[in-house]
VEXKE-668459 format. One record per residue: residue in three letters; residue number from 1; x, y, z of N, C-alpha, C in turn; chain. Coordinates in steps of 0.2 Angstrom, whole numbers, plus 5000, padded with zeros to 4 digits. Example, Ala and Ser with C-alpha at 12.3 -4.5 7.8 and 13.67 -1.06 7.14 Angstrom:
2
("ala" 1 (5066 4972 5039) (5062 4978 5039) (5066 4984 5039) "A")
("ser" 2 (5064 4989 5035) (5068 4995 5036) (5064 5000 5039) "A")
//
This chain:
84
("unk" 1 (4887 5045 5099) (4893 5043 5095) (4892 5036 5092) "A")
("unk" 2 (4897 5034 5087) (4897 5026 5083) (4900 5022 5091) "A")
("unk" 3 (4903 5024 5093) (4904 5020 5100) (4900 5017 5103) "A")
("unk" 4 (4894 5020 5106) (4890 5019 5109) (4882 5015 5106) "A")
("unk" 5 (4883 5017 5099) (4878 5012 5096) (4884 5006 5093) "A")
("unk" 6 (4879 5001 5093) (4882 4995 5091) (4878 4995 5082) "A")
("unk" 7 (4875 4998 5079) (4871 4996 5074) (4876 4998 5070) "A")
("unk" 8 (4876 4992 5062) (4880 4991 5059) (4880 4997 5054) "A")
("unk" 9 (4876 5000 5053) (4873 5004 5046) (4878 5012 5050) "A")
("unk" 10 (4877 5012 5054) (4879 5018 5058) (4889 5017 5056) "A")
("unk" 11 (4890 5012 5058) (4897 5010 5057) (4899 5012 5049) "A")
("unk" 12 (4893 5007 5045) (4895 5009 5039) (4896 5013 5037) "A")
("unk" 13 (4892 5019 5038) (4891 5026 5036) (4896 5030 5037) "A")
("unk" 14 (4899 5029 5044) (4906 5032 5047) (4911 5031 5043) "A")
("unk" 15 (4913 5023 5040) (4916 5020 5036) (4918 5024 5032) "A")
("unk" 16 (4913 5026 5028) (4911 5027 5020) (4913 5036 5019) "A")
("unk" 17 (4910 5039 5025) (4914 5046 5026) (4919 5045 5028) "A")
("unk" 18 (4923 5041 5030) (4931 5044 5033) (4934 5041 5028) "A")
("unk" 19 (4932 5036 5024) (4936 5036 5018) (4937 5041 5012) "A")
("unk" 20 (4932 5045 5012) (4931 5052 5005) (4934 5055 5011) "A")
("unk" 21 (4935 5055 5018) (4938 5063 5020) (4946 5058 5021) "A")
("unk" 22 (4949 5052 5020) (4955 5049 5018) (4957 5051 5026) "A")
("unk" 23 (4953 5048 5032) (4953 5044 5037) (4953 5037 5036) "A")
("unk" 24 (4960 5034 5036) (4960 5027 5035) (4960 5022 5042) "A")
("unk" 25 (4962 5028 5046) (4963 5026 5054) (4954 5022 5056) "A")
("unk" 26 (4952 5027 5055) (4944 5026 5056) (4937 5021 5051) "A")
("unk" 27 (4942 5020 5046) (4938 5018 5040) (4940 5010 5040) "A")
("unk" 28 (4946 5010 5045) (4948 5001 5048) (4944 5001 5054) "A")
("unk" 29 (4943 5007 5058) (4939 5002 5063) (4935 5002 5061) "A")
("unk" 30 (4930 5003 5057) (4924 5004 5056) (4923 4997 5053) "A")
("unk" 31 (4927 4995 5046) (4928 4989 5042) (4927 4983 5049) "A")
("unk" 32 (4933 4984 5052) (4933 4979 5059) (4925 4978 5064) "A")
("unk" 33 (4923 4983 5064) (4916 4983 5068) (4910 4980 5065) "A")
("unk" 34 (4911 4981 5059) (4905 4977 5053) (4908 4972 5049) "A")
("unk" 35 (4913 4971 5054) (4918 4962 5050) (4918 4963 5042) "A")
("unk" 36 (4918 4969 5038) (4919 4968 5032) (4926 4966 5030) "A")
("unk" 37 (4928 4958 5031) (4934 4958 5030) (4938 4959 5024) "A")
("unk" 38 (4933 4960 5019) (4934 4961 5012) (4939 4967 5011) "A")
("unk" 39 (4936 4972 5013) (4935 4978 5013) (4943 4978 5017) "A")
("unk" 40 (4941 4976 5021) (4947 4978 5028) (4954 4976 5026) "A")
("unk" 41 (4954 4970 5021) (4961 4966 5017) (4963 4972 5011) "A")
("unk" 42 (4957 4974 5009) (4961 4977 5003) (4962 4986 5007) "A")
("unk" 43 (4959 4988 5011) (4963 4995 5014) (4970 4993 5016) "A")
("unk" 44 (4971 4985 5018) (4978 4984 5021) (4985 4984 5013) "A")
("unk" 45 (4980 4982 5012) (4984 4981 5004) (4987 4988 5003) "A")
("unk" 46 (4981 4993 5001) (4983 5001 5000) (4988 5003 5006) "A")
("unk" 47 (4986 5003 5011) (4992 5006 5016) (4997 5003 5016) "A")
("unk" 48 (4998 4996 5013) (5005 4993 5014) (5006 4990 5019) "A")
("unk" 49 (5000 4986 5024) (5002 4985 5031) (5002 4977 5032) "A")
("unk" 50 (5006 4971 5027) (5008 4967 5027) (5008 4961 5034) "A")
("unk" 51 (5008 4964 5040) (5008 4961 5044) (5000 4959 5044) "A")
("unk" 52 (4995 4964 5045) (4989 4963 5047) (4986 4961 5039) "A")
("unk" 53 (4990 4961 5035) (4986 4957 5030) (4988 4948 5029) "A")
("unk" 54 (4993 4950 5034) (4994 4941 5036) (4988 4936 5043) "A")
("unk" 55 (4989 4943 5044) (4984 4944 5052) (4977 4943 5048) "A")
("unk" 56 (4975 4944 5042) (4968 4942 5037) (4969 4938 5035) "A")
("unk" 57 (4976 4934 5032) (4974 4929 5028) (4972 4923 5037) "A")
("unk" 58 (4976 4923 5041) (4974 4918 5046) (4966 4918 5050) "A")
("unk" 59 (4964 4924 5048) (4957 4925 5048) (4953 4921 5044) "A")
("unk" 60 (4954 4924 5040) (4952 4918 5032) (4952 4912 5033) "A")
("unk" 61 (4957 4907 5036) (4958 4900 5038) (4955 4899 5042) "A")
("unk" 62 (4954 4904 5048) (4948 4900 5054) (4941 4899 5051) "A")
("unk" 63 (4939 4904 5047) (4932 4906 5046) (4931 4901 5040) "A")
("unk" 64 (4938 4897 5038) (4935 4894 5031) (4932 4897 5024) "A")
("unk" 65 (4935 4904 5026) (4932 4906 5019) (4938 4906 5013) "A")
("unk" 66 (4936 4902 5009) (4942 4899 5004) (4944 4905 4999) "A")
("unk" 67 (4938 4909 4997) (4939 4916 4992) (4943 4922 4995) "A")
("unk" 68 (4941 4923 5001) (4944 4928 5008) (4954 4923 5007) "A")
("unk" 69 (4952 4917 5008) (4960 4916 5009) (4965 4917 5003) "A")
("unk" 70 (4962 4915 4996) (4964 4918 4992) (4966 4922 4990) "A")
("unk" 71 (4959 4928 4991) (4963 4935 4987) (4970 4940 4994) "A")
("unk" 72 (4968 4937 4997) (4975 4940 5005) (4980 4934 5002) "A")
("unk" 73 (4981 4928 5000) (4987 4928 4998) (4988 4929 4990) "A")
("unk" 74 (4984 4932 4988) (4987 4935 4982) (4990 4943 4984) "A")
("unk" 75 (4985 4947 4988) (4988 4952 4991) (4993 4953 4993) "A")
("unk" 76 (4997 4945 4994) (5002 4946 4997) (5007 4943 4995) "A")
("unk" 77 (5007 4939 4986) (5011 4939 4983) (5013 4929 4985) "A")
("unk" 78 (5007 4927 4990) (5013 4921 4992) (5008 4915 4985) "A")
("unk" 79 (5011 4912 4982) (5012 4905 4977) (5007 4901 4980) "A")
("unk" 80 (5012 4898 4987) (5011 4893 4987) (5005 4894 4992) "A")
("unk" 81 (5002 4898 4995) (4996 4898 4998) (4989 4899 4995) "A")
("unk" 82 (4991 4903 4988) (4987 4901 4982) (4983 4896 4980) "A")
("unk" 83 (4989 4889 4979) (4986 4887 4978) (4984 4880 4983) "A")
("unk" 84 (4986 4879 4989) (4982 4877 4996) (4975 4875 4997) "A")
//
């Protein structure tokens, strides 16, 4: 099972079918396990889950990644984190 392997490509691939069979449950841990946090912000976006997309923008600020931080406060409507 993807549990037991740790390799990323396996993860992705699990990702990428539970998305077309619209397992979203699976298609975040999957995101999570191969840190696509790209990916993982804008599923939170779709599902609507506001808290953990705040829970990535602070992600975004540890890792320093200024584009990551941006587009989570854009997904999140905030102004003034935009511009930050």
């Amino acid at each position: 099972t993807a549990y037991e392997m740790s390799d990323d490509e396996c993860w992705h691939r699990l990702g990428l079918e539970a998305l077309r069979q619209g397992n979203h449950q699976v298609v975040e841990m999957s995101y999570q396990r191969t840190k696509n946090f790209e990916r993982l912000s804008f599923l939170y976006l779709l599902t609507g889950n506001v808290e953990k997309l705040r829970k990535m923008l602070r992600i975004a600020e540890m890792r320093r990644d200024i584009m990551g931080r941006f587009h989570n406060a854009l997904f999140l409507g905030s102004a003034s984190e935009r511009v930050r």
